[in-house]
C-alpha positions in Angstrom: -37.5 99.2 -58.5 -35.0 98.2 -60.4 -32.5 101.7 -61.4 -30.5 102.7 -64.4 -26.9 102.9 -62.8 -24.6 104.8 -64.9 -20.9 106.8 -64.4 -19.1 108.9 -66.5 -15.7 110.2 -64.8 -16.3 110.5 -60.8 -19.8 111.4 -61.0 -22.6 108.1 -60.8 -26.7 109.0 -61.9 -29.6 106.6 -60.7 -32.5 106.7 -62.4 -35.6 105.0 -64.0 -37.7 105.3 -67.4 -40.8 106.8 -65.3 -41.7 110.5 -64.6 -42.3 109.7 -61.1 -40.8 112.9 -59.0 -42.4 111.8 -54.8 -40.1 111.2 -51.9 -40.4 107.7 -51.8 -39.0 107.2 -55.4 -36.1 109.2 -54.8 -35.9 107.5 -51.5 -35.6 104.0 -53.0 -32.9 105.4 -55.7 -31.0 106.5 -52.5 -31.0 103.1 -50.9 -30.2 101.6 -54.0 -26.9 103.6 -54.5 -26.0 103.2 -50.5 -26.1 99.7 -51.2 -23.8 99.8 -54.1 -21.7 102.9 -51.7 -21.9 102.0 -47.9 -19.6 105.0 -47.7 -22.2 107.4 -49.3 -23.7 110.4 -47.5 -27.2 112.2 -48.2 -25.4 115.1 -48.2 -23.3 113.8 -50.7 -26.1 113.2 -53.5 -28.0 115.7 -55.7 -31.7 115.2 -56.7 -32.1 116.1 -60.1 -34.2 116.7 -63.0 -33.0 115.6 -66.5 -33.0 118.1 -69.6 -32.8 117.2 -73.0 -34.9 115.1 -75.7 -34.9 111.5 -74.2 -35.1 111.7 -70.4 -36.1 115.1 -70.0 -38.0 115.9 -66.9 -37.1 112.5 -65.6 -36.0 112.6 -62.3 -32.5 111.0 -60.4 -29.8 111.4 -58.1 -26.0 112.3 -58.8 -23.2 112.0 -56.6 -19.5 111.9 -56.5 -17.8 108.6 -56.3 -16.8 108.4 -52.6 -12.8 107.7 -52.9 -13.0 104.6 -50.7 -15.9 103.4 -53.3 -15.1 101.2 -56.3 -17.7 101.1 -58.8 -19.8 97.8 -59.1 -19.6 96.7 -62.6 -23.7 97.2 -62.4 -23.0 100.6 -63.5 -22.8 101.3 -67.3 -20.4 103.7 -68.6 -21.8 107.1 -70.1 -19.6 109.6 -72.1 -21.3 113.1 -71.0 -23.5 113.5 -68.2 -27.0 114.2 -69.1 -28.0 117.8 -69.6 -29.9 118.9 -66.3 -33.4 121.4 -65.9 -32.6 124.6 -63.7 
């Protein structure tokens, strides 16, 4: 798997171009962002499912930049965050 990593403000998203929503893809989008954030937490990180037109009902994870964490320049800078399904 190789994720999307994006930030925009405090808050990174991990994600893919696929639709696939099981345990072990959000699992492997977990490790990728402890990997990036040593300091990360699971209870730290939201799975979510994307709204809009592009990447809607696409599924990712969110979480807050831990604030011993410095962003890896693997992330790409995003001006809103996507819109998200309730």
């Amino acid at each position: 798997m190789n994720p999307i990593k994006e930030v925009c403000g405090k808050y990174c998203i991990l994600r893919t171009r696929t639709y696939a929503k099981s345990y072990e893809y959000v699992s492997r989008l977990v490790a990728a962002a402890k990997q990036d954030f040593p300091a990360l937490q699971d209870r730290d990180i939201r799975v979510v499912a994307f709204g809009g037109d592009r990447i809607k009902e696409m599924m990712g994870i969110e979480f807050e930049v831990p604030s011993d964490g410095d962003i890896p320049d693997s992330y790409s800078p995003i001006h809103e965050m996507y819109p998200l399904l309730a």
